[in-house]
C-alpha positions in Angstrom: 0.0 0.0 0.0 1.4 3.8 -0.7 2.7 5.6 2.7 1.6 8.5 3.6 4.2 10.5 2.3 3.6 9.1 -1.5 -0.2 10.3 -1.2 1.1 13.5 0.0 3.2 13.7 -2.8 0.8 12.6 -5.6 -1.4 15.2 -3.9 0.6 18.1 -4.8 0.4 17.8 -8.3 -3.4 18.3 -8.0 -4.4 21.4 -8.4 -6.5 23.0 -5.6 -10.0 23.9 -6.4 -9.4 27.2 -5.5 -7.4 27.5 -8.4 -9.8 25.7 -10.2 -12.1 27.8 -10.0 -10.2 31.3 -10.4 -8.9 29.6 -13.7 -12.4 28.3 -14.7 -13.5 31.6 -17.9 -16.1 33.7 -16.3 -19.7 33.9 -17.3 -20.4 36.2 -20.0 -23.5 38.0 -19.6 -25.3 38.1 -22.8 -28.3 40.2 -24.3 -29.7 37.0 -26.1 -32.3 39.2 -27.5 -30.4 41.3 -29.0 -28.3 38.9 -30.9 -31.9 37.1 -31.7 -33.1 40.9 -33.5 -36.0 40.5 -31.1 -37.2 44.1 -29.2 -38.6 43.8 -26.1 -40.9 46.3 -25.0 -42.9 47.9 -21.9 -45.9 46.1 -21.1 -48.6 48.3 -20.6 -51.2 45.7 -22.3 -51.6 43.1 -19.7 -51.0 39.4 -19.4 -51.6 38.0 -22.5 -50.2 35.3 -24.0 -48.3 36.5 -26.8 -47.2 39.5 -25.2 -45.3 37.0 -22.7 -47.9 37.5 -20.4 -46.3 38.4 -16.4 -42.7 38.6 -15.5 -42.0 35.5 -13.2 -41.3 36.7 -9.1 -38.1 36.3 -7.5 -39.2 33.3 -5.4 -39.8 31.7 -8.4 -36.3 32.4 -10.6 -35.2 31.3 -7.2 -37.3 27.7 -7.2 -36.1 27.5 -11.0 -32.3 27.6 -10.4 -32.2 25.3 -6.8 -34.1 22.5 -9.3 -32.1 23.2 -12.0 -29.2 21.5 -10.3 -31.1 17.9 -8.9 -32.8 14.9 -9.9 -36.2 13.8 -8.1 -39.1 11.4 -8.8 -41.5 13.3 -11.4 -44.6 11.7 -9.3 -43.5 12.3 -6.1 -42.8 15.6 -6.8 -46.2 16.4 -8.5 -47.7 14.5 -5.3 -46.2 17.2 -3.1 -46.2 19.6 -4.6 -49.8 19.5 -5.6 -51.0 18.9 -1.9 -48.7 22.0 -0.4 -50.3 23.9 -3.5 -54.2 22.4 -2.4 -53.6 23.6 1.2 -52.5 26.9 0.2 -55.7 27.9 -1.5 -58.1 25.5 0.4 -59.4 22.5 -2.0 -59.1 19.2 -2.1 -56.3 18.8 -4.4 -54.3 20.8 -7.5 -52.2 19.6 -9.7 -49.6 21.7 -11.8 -50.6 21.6 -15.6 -49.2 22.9 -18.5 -50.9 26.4 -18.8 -54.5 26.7 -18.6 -55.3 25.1 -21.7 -54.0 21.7 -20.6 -56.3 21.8 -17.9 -59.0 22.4 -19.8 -58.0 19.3 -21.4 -57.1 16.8 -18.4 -59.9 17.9 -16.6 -62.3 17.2 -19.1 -60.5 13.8 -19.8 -60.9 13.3 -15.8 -64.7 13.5 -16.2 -64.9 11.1 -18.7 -62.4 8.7 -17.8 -61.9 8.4 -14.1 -59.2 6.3 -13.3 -60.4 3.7 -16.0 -57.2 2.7 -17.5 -58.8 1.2 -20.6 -60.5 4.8 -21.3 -57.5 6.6 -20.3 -55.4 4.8 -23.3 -57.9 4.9 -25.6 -59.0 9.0 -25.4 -59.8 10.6 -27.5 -61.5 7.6 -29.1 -64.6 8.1 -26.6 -66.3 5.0 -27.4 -68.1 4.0 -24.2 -67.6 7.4 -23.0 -70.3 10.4 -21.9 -68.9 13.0 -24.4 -71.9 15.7 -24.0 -70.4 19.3 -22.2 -72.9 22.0 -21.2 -72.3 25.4 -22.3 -73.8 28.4 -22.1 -73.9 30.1 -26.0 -72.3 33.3 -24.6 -69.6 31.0 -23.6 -68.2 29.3 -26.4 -64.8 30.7 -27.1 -61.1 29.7 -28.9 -60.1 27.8 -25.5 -63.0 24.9 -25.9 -61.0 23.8 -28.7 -59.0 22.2 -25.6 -61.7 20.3 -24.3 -63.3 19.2 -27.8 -59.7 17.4 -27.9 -60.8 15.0 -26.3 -63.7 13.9 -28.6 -66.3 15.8 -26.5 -69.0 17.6 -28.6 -71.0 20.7 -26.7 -74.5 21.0 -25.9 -75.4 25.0 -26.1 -78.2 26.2 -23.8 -79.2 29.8 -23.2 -81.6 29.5 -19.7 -81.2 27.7 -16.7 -84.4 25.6 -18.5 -82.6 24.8 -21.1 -79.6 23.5 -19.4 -81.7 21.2 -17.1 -83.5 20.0 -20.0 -80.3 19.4 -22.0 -78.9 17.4 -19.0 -79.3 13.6 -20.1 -77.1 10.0 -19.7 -74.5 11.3 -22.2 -73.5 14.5 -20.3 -70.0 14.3 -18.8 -69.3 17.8 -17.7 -70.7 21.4 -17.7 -68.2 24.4 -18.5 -68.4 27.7 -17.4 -65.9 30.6 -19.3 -65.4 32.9 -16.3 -64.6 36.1 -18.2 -68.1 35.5 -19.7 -70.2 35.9 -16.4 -71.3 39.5 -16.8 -73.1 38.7 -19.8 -74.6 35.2 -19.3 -77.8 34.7 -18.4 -76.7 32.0 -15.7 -74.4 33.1 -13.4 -71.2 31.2 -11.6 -73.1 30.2 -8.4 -76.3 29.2 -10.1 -74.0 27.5 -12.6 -72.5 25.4 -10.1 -75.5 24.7 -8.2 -77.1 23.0 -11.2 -74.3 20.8 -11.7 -74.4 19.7 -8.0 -78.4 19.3 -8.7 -78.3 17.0 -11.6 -75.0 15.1 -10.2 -72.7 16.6 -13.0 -69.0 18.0 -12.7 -68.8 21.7 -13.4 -66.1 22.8 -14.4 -64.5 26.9 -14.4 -61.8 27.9 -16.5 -60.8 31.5 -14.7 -57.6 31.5 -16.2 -57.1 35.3 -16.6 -59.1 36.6 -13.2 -56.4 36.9 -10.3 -56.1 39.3 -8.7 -58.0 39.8 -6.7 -57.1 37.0 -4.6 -59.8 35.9 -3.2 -60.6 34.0 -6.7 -58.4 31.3 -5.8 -60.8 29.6 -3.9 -63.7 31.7 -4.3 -65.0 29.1 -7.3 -64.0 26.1 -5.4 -66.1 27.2 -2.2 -69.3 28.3 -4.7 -69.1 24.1 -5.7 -67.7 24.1 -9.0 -65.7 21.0 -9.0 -62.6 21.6 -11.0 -61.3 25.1 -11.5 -58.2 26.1 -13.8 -55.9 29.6 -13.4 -53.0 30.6 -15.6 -50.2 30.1 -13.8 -47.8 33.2 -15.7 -50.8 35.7 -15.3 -51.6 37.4 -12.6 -50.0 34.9 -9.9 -46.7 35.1 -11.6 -45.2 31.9 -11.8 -44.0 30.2 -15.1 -46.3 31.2 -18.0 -46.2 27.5 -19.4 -47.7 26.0 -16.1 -51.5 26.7 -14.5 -53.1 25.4 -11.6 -56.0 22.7 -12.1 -58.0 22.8 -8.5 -60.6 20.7 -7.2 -62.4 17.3 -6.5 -59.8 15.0 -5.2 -61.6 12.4 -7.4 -60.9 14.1 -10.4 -57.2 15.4 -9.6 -56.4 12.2 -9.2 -57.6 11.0 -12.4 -56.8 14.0 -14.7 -53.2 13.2 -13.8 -53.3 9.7 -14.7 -54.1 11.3 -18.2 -51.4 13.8 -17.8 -47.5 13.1 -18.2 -45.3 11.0 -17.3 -47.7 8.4 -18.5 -46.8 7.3 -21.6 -50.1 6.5 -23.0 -52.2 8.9 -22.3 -53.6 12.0 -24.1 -51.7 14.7 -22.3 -48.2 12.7 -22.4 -47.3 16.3 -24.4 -48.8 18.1 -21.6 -45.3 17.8 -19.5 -44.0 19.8 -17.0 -40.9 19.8 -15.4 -39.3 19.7 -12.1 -38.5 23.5 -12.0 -42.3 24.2 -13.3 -43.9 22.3 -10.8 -42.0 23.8 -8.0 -41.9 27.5 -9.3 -45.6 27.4 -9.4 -46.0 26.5 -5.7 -43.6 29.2 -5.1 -45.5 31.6 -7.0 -48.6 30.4 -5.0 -46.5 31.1 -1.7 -45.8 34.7 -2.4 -49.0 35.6 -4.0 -51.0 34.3 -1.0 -47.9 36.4 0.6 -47.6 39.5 -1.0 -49.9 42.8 0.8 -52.4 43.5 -2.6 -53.7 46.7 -1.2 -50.2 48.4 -1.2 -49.7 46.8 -5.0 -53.2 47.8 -5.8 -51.9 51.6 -3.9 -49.2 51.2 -6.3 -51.5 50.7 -9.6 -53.5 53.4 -8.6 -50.4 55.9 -8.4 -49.2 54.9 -11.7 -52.9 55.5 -13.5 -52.4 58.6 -11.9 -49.4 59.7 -13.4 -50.6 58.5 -16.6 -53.7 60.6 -16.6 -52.2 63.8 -15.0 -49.8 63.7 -17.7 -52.0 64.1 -20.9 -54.6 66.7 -18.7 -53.6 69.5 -20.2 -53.2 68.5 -23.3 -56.0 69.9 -26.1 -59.1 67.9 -25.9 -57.5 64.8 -24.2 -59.6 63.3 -21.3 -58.1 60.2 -19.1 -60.8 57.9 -17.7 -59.9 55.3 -15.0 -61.1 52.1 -14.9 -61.4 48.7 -14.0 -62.5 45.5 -16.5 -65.5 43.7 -14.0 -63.6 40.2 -14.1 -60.5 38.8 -16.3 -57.3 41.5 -15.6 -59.3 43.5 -13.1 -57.0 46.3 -12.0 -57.0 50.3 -12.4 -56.6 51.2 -16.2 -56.4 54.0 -17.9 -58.4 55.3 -20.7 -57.3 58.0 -22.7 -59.1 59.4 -26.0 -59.6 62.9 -27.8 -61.7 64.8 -30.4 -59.7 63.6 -33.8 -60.9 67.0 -35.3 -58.5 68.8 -32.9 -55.7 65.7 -32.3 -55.2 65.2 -36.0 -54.3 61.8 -35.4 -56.2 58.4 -34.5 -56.0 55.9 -32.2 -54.6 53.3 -34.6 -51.5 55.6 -35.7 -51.1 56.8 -31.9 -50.4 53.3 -30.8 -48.3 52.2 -33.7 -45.7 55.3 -33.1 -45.9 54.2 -29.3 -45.0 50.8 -30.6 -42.1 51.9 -33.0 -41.0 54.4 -30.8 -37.9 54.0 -28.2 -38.8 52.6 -26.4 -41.3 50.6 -27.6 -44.8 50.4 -25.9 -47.8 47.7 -25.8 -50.9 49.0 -24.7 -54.4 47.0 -24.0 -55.4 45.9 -27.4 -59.1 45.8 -28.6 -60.4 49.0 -27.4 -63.2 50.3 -28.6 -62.3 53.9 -28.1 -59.0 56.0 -27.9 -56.2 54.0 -26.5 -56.4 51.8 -23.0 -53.1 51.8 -20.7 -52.6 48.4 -18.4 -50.3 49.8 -15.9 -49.8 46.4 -13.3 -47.2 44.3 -15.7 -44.6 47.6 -15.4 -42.1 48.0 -13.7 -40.9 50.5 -11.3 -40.0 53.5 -13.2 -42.3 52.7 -16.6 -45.6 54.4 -15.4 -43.4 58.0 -16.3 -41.9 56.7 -19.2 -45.3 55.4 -20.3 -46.8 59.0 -19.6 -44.0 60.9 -21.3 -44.3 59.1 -24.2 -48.6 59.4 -24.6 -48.2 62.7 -23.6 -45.2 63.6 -26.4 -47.6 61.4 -28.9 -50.7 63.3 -28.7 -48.8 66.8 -28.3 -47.2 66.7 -31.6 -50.6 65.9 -33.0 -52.1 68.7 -32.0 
């Protein structure tokens, strides 16, 4: 066997690690967009999807990076992870899916599978299958594509008659589109009531409407029995994962139709290890995080925004806040065209083209809508100078 000394001596010739490390080439910090061509922008549109939608918290970057650097069991993690995330809000289980959409699509495979593994390898071949959902006409929108993917087909009612007269052996779920309350004739509640009447799952895709917070488990508490958030909207957590809440029933059998299994129709559906645990972190601090000094915080900036264009000629600002989905202060700003010589369409594309660039709220039906709660600190003036430099040199 060597002595001591020979393993002293064969240890000199390896380098320390201090070394090691002062001789290992720094990290370069890179502006990846700029070498892609791509612009970012200030976000004073909202959280939509294609704009990116929120900009993740630190707890979660933090989350992201500590499971960035060790393997665990995928199950076990969505196990615990989905019961810390089910205590948190106050249901009988969660599961982290992948966005919104893919609950829409497990939860509606839950409902008509259960755990029968037969069904569950066979979707969306429905054979043998309730495949009727209950929708309100008001409700239909581009998301039920998600839960037509599973070889559903709707049943469009307009009353609360018609709903309980469409209700039959073939109906395996009843949808409600949140953002679509105001309008409909049957209301969340009443909605969910129904479904508990006839012994039928309700389900509520809310994606868009946190804040406030109390929405978490507002829906859950009315009786719907599965309810879906975004989780990279309001809640800020990755934007390619979203919460699926609800019956413990149906948790457990929308993730037997969920990935890792193999043969199932949401093996695509996958979310990783960083995902899973970044959304419960997001959860953390939003349940966290004091909401009337952020919602003090909105109002300042719709402040500045609308003090800013006052005295400009024939400019008014208008607060306000949308009833459900992205409800927070807003601004509103339009003008008499005859005196501006310039329209809402070319305002906002020279906000847009300008430096820096600027998204506002698209789709509004008048003058030009300011989100203010997806800046960051210092944007709201920037944001005002630029409006206010826009509609000046129109005048």
């Amino acid at each position: 066997m060597p002595n001591r000394r020979h393993f002293l001596q064969g240890l000199s010739a390896v380098p320390l690690l201090g070394n090691v490390a002062q001789s290992a080439p720094s990290m370069v910090k890179r502006d990846y967009f700029a070498e892609l061509g791509v612009r970012p922008f200030i976000n004073a549109a909202g959280t939509y999807t294609t704009l990116t939608a929120s900009l993740m918290a630190p707890e979660v970057m933090q989350a992201i990076d500590y499971c960035s650097k060790q393997y665990v069991h995928l199950n076990e993690l969505h196990d615990r992870v989905g019961e810390r995330i089910a205590s948190l809000v106050g249901c009988e289980a969660a599961m982290v899916s992948a966005g919104a959409a893919s609950a829409l699509t497990l939860g509606t495979a839950a409902c008509m599978t259960g755990a029968n593994e037969e069904f569950i390898r066979r979707l969306p071949d429905a054979t043998g299958m309730k495949t009727e959902v209950i929708i309100q006409k008001s409700h239909r929108y581009g998301y039920d594509h998600a839960v037509r993917n599973c070889g559903t087909h709707f049943v469009e009612v307009e009353t609360r008659d018609q709903l309980e007269n469409a209700i039959n052996g073939n109906t395996v779920m009843m949808l409600f589109f949140n953002a679509a309350n105001p309008p409909a004739p049957i209301k969340a509640e009443e909605f969910a009531q129904l479904g508990k009447k006839h012994g039928v799952p309700t389900f509520n895709d809310a994606a868009a409407d946190v804040p406030p917070v109390s929405h978490l488990s507002e829906y859950i508490k009315m009786g719907f029995d599965l309810v879906t958030f975004s989780g990279g909207k309001g809640i800020r957590g990755p934007q390619s994962a979203g919460l699926l809440l609800g019956r413990k029933d149906l948790i457990h059998a929308a993730r037997m139709n969920a990935s890792p299994n193999s043969d199932a129709i949401g093996r695509g559906m996958k979310v990783n290890k960083e995902e899973l645990v970044g959304m419960m972190a997001a959860v953390e601090a939003y349940l966290k995080k004091d909401h009337d000094a952020e919602w003090r915080d909105w109002e300042g900036r719709v402040k500045t925004i609308a003090d800013s264009v006052g005295p400009v000629n024939s400019v008014k600002a208008e607060r306000f806040v949308p009833e459900i989905s992205n409800s927070v202060p807003h601004v509103r700003i339009t003008w008499d065209e005859s005196q501006l010589k310039i329209t809402a369409a070319e305002a906002t594309k020279k906000l847009l083209e300008g430096n820096p660039s600027i998204e506002l709220r698209p789709g509004a039906q008048q003058g030009i809508e300011v989100a203010v709660w997806m800046m960051q600190p210092g944007e709201a003036q920037i944001v005002a100078r630029r409006i206010r430099e826009v509609l000046k040199g129109a005048a």
